[in-house]
C-alpha positions in Angstrom: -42.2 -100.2 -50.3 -41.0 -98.5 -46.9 -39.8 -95.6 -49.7 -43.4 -95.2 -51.1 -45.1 -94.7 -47.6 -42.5 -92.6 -46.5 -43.4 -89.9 -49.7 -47.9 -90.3 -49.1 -47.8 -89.2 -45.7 -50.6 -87.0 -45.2 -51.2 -83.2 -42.8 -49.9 -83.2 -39.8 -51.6 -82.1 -36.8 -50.7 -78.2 -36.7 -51.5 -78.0 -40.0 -55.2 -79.1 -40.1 -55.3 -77.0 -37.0 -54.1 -74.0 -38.8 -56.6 -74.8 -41.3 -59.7 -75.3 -39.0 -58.8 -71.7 -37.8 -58.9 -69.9 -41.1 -61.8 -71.9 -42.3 -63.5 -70.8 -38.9 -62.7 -67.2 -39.1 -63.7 -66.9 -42.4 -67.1 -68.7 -41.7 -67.4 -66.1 -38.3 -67.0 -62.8 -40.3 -69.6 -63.8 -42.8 -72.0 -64.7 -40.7 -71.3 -61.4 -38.6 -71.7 -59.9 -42.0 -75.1 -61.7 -42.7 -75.9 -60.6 -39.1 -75.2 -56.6 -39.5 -77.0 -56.8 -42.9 -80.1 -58.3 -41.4 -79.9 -55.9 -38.0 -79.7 -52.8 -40.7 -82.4 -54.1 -42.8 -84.8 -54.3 -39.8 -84.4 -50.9 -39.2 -84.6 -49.6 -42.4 -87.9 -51.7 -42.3 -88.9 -50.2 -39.0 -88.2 -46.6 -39.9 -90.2 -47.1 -43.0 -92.9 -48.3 -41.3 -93.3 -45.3 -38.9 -92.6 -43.0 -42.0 -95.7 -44.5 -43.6 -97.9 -44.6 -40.5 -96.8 -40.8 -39.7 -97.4 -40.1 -43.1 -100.6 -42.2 -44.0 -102.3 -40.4 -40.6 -101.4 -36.5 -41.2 -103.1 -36.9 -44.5 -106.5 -38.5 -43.7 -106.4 -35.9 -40.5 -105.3 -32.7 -42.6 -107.7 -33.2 -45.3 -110.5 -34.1 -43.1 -109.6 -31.0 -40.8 -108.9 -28.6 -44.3 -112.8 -29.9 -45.8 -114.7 -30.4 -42.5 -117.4 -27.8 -41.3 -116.7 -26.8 -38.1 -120.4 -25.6 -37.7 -121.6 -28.7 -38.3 -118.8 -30.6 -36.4 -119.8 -29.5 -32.7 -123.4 -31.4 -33.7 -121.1 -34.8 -34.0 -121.1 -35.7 -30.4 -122.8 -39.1 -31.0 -119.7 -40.7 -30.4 -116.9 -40.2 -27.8 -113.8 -39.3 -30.0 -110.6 -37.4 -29.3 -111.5 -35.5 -32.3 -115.3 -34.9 -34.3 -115.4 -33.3 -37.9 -118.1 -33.0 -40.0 -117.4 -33.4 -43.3 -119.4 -34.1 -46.8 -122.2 -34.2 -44.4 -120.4 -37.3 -42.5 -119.6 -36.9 -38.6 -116.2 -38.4 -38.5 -114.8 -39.8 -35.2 -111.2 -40.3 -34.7 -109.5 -41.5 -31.8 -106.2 -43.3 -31.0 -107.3 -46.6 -29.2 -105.1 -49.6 -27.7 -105.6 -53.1 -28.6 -103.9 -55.6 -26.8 -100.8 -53.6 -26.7 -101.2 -52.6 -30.3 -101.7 -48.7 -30.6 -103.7 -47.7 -33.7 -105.7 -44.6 -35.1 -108.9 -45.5 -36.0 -112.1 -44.1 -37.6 -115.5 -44.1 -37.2 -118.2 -42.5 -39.2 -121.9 -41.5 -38.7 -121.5 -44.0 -35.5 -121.3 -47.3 -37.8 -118.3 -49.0 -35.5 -114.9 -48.2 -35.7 -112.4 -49.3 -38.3 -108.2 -48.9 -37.5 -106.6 -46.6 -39.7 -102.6 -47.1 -39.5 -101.2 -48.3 -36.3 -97.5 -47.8 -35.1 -98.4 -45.2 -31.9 -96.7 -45.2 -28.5 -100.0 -44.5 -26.2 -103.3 -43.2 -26.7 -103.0 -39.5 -24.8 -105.3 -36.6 -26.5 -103.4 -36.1 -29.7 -105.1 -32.6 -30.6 -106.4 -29.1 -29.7 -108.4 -26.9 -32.1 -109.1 -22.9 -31.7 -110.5 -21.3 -34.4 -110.3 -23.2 -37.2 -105.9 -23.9 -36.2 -105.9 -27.9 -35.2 -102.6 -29.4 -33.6 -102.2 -32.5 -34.0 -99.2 -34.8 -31.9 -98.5 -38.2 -32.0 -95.8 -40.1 -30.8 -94.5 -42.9 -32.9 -94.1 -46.3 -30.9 -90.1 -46.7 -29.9 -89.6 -43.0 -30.2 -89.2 -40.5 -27.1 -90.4 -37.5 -28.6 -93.9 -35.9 -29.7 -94.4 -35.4 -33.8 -96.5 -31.9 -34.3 -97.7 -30.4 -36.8 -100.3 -28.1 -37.1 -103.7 -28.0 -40.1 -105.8 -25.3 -40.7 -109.3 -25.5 -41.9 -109.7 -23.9 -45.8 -113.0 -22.5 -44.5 -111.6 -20.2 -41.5 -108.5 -19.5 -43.4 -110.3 -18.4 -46.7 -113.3 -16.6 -44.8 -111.3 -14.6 -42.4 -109.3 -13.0 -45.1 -110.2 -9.5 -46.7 -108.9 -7.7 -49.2 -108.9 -3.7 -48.2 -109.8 -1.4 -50.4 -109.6 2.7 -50.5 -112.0 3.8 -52.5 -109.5 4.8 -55.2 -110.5 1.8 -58.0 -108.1 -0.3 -57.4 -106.8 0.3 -53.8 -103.7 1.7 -54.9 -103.9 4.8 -56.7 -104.0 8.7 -55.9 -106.0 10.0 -59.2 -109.3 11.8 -59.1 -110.9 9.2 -60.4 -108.4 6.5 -59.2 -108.1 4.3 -61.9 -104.1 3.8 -61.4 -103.3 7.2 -60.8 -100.4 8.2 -58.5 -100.0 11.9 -59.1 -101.8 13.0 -62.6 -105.1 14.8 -62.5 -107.0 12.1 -64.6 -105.1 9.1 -62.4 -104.7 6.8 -65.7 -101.7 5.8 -65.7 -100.4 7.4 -62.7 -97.2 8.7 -64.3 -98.1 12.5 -64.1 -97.3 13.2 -67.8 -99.9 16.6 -67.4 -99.4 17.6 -63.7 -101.1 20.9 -64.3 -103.8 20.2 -66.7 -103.1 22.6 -69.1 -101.3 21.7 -73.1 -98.6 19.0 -73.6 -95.2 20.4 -73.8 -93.9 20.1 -76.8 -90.2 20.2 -76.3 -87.9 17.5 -76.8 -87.3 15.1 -80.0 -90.3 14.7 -82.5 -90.5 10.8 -81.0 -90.6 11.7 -77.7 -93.4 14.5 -77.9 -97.1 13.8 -77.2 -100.0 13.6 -78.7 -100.9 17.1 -80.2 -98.0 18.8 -80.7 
């Protein structure tokens, strides 16, 4: 009997020690693991969501600003905005505007009450200036310490402030009489000078290479 007892004795003291160690180091790096996982996932979620609001906002504003007519536009002054376009025959109002802490872009249009856009925005300072047609826009993304600019230009300025110049010669480029492409020939067709002097084709060279006539 004392034989038996002596052979089922069970861990000794250091040894469930040694055990209680491993089993808490093992259990402290996965949660640290679980932990950094969950910290990067948050900010992958944050950046995201800045990325979209960024995003979602220079859209609506470029292709309001692109359409909009700008003659129209200074009439929109029913409502206080930090920027007034007129487009599709809509006065649209956009302003940033704080609501209890939560900064947002929001829209208004034709003056029937405001409705938030995309929010995400560190304050609610003037977040545009427009001359002639060239709108920049900035915004600062909340959590960030730096502006965001980027600059929209409206089709109607950019299109109708273009010209194309023209010489009188047909097609603006050539030097013919009657400047149809002409560079140096008398009759300007096709510019290549193949009867300089107006008078009959030479008719030297190989039979393939001669001209018509010869």
């Amino acid at each position: 009997m004392k034989q038996t007892m002596r052979h089922s004795k069970g861990f000794s003291l250091v040894e469930l020690m040694v055990a209680l160690l491993i089993g808490l180091i093992i259990i402290l790096g996965a949660g640290q693991l679980f932990f950094t996982g969950f910290q990067n996932f948050k900010k992958i979620e944050e950046l995201s969501d800045k990325q979209a609001a960024m995003t979602f906002s220079a859209d609506v504003l470029v292709r309001d600003i692109r359409r909009a007519d700008l003659v129209k536009s200074e009439s929109c002054s029913a409502v206080a905005a930090q920027l007034s376009l007129s487009v599709d025959d809509e006065c649209r109002y956009y302003e940033l505007h704080d609501s209890d802490g939560v900064i947002s872009l929001r829209l208004n249009i034709d003056g029937d009450g405001w409705q938030p856009v995309v929010d995400g925005f560190e304050n609610t300072s003037q977040f545009q200036s427009y001359e002639d047609g060239f709108f920049t826009i900035t915004f600062r993304l909340k959590g960030e310490l730096e502006d965001i600019v980027f600059n929209a230009m409206n089709r109607t300025i950019a299109v109708g402030g273009g010209s194309i110049a023209d010489d009188g010669n047909g097609n603006g480029n050539g030097n013919g009489n009657d400047g149809n492409d002409g560079n140096d020939g008398n009759d300007g067709n096709d510019g290549n000078g193949d009867n300089p002097g107006g008078g009959p084709p030479s008719c030297t060279g190989p039979p393939w290479s001669r001209p018509p006539g010869c």
